[in-house]
C-alpha positions in Angstrom: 96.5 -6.3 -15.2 96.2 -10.1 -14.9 95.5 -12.4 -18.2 95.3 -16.0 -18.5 94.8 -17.8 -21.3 92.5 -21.1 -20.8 91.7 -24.3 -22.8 88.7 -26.7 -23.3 89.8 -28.5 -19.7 89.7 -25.7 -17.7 87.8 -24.3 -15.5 86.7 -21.2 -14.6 87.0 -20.7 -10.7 86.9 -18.1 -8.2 90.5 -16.9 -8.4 89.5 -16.2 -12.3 86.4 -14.5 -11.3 88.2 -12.4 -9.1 90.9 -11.7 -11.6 88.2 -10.3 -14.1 86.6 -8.3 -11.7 89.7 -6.5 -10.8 90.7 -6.3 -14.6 87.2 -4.4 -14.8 88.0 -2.2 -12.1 91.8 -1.1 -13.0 90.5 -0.1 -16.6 87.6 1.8 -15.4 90.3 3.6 -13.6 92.2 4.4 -16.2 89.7 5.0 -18.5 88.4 7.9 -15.8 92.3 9.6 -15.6 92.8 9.5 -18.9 90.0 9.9 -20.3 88.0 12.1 -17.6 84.8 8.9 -18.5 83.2 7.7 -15.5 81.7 4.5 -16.0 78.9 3.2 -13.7 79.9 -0.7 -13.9 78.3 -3.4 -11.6 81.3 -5.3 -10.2 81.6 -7.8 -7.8 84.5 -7.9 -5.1 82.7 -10.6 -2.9 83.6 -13.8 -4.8 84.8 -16.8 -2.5 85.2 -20.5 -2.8 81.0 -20.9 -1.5 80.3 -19.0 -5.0 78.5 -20.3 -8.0 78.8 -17.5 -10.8 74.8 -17.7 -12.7 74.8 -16.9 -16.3 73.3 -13.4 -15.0 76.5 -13.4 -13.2 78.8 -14.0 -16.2 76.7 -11.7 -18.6 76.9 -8.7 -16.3 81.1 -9.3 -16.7 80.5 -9.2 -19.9 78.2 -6.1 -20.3 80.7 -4.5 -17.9 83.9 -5.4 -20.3 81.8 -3.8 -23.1 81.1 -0.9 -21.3 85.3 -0.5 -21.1 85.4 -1.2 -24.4 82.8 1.4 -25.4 85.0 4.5 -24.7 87.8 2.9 -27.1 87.5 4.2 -30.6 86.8 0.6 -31.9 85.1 -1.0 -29.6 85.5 -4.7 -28.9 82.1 -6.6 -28.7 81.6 -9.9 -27.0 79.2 -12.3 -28.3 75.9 -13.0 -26.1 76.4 -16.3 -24.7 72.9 -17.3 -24.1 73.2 -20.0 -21.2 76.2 -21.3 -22.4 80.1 -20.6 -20.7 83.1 -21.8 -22.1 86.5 -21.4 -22.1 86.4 -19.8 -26.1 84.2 -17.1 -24.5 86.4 -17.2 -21.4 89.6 -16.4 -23.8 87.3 -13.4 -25.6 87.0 -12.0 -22.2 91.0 -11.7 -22.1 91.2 -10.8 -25.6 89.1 -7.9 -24.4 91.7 -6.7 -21.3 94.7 -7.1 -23.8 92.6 -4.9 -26.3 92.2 -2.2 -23.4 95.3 -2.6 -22.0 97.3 -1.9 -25.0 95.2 0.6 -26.5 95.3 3.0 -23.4 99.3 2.4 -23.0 99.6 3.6 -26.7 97.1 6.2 -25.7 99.7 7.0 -22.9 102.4 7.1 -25.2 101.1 9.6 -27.3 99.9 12.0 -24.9 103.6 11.7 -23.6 104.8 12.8 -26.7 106.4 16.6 -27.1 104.1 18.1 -29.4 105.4 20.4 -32.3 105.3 23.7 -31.3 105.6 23.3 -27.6 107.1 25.5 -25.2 109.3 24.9 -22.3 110.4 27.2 -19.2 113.3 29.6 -20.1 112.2 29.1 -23.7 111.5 32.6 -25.9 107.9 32.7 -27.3 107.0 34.0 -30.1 103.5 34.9 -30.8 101.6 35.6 -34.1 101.1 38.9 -34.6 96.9 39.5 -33.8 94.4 41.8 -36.3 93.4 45.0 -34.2 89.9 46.5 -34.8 90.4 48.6 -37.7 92.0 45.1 -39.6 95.6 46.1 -39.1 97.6 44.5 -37.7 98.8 45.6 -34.3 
């Protein structure tokens, strides 16, 4: 995962647009392994330097970021932008990745963890002893 962080100067281009696009595609990924989800998101691949993203274009980023975010237990909601693009809503869109990103490493994390009880190979297992028919147990 790529982020960038951008100020009132910049300018969002097609290496950005890209950037997103591929941010949007990595999570669904990881969202599907690890979470078994499959999202259905719209994205793009295509952009070159003859591109000019519409607002369609930018909303449908967004709508797909919020799509990630909706299989998070606290979702991260982007502002409708309207017709307006800037670099604060630019920066929410990264805000978004680094939310993702960090919640399905510690995701990770914790289905890494031994869990109390466990077994391993080799190990002797010891099972509760079970209520037969009659209420004894057996």
């Amino acid at each position: 995962m790529e982020y960038k962080t951008f100020r009132a100067t910049d300018r969002y281009n097609v290496d950005d647009l890209l950037r997103v696009e591929r941010n949007c595609q990595i999570l669904r990924d990881r969202i599907a392994a690890l979470l078994g989800v499959n999202l259905q998101l719209d994205i793009r691949t295509d952009w070159d330097l003859t591109s000019l993203p519409t607002i369609g274009q930018m909303d449908r980023i967004r709508h797909n970021i919020e799509q990630l975010t909706c299989t998070m237990h606290d979702a991260y909601t982007i502002p409708d932008f309207g017709d307006y693009f800037d670099y604060t809503i630019a920066n929410q869109f990264e805000r978004a990745f680094e939310f993702m990103d960090q919640y399905l490493a510690d995701l990770i994390a914790i289905i890494n963890q031994p869990l109390a009880g466990q077994y391993f190979a080799n190990e002797p297992l010891f099972l509760p002893a079970e209520e037969g028919l009659s209420g004894k147990l057996i």
